[in-house]
C-alpha positions, 0 to 999 in steps of 0.5 A: 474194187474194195479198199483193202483190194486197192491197197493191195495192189499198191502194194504189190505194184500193180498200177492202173492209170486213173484211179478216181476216189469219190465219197462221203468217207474221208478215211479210205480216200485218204488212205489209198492217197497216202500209199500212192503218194508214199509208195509208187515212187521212190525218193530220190523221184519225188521232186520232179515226178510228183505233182500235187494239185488242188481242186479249187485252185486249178481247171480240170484242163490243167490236171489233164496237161500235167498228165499227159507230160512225160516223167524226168528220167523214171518210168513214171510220174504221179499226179494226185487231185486232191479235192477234185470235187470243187473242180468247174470244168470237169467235163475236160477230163473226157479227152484224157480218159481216151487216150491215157498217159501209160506213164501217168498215174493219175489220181483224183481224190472227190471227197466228202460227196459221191459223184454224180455217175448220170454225168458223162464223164463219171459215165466214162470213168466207171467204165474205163478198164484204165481207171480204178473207181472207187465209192468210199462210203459212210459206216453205219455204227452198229459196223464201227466195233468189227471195223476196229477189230479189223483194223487192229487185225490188219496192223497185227495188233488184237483188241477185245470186244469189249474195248472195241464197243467202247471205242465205237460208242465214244468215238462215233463214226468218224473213221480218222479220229477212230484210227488215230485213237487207235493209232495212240494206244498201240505205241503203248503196246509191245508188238503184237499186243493187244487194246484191252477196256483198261487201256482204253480208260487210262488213256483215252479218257473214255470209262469202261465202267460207266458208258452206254455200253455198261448200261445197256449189259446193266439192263439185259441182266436187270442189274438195277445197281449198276444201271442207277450208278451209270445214270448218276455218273450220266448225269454229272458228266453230261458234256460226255454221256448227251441223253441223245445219243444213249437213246438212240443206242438203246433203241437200235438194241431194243429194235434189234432185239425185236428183230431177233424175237421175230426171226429165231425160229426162221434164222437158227444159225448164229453167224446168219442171224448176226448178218441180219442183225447187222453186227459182229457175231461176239455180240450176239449174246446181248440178244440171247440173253436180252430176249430171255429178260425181254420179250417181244411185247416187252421189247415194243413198249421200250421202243415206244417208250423210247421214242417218248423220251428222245422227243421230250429230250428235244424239248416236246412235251417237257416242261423243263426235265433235265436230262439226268432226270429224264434218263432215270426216268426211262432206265426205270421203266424199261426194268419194271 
């Protein structure tokens, strides 16, 4: 099941006995934990029907002993395993998984690494019509922007594109600080508002004038001012803009772009070609007009030239360039 699928039916109350959450993504583990342990039960429950449990402080054999105890005076209890993925023995929980607690909703959070499904347990697990398997994987960047808007969507609140990009480029792909971040900004809005590039600068602290995303724009336009005022602001403020990781922002969009310049003639249909690129269809434009100010072979040197620069960012063939130097002299070669 999906995320939003699981959150669902949490909250339209439909229950399976084991759920087992496993992944490298945090966020969504977290997620569903915090709506079974807000939700299932009411308040006036909570003390006596629901227990908490720790992975590196307790035996699988003691999980599976606290499930299969009945609920005081309610239909039924929960336990919730948080960082399940340190526990030894759980080989133990085979047992439990032939012969559920119906009353027991057991919830087994394994986090930050994927479990192991050649093991015979997770064998049993995944194949069990009483547990709910979940793999809560890491988002590639180039998906973070259309996660944000989807998020914002799902909280009925309306972001622009363009602050979304932002948001992405600044805060990587670490989903919580994502989501807080966003989190912050709509208590500054009116229901229903929308997150838009200014209120992302006034109060995150994240430019909109001067970031990746600007000069990646200053460059599909061969707007030779504004990328030169990006790169000197890129320079002052080095702690913020890493050469690094423009550049790998930049080359995703040149490999990209090389990648639409090969496939236009097969994939003339916009929202097919934004799949196979991998991004929201709102920026599909960057290509558009990218590959009328870049062609192919123009398209290849730059990710050649690329390269060259992240190596020499690392220390490889340089002889002591700063960063800001080195910037300037990448942005000048791509336009000319």
């Amino acid at each position: 099941m999906t995320f939003e699928e699981i959150t669902q039916e949490i909250k339209a109350k439909r229950y399976k006995p084991i759920y087992f959450l496993n992944g490298e993504e945090p966020f969504f583990i977290d997620r569903i934990t915090e709506a079974i342990e807000s939700e299932v039960l009411p308040e006036e429950e909570k003390a006596f029907n629901l227990t908490v449990l720790y992975g590196n402080e307790v035996s699988m054999t003691t999980v599976t002993d606290t499930a299969r105890r009945f609920p005081m005076m309610a239909e039924r209890q929960v336990v919730i395993v948080r960082e399940a993925q340190n526990i030894k023995d759980f080989d133990n929980l085979i047992p439990y998984i032939s012969h559920i607690q119906p009353s027991t909703l057991l919830l087994i959070a394994y986090k930050n690494k994927k479990a192991d499904k050649r093991k015979n347990v997770f064998k049993k697990l995944g194949g069990s019509p009483d547990c709910v398997w979940f793999d809560s994987n890491k988002l590639y960047d180039n998906k973070i922007p259309e996660w944000i808007m989807g998020y914002c969507k799902a909280h009925k609140y309306a972001v622009t594109s363009k602050a979304a990009a932002i948001l992405a480029e600044s805060l990587g792909t670490d989903l919580s600080r994502v989501a807080n971040e966003i989190d912050k900004l709509t208590l500054l809005l009116p229901p229903g508002g929308e997150i838009g590039e200014k209120l992302v600068e006034e109060h995150t602290g994240i430019s909109k004038d001067f970031n990746t995303f600007e000069l990646q724009a200053a460059l599909i336009r061969k707007d030779y001012l504004k990328a030169n005022r990006i790169v000197n602001y890129f320079e002052a403020n080095p702690k913020n803009n890493p050469l690094v990781l423009t550049i790998s922002t930049l080359f995703k969009y040149f490999l990209n772009l090389l990648t639409y310049h090969y496939q236009k003639g097969a994939t003339p249909n916009q929202q097919e070609m934004a799949r196979l690129l991998g991004i929201h269809s709102f920026f599909l434009k960057d290509y558009t007009d990218g590959a009328r100010v870049y062609g192919a072979g123009k398209c290849a040197s730059v990710i050649s030239l690329l390269r060259e620069y992240d190596l020499k960012s690392k220390g490889v063939n340089n002889a002591g360039t700063p960063d800001g130097e080195l910037l300037k002299e990448l942005v000048f070669k791509i336009m000319h």
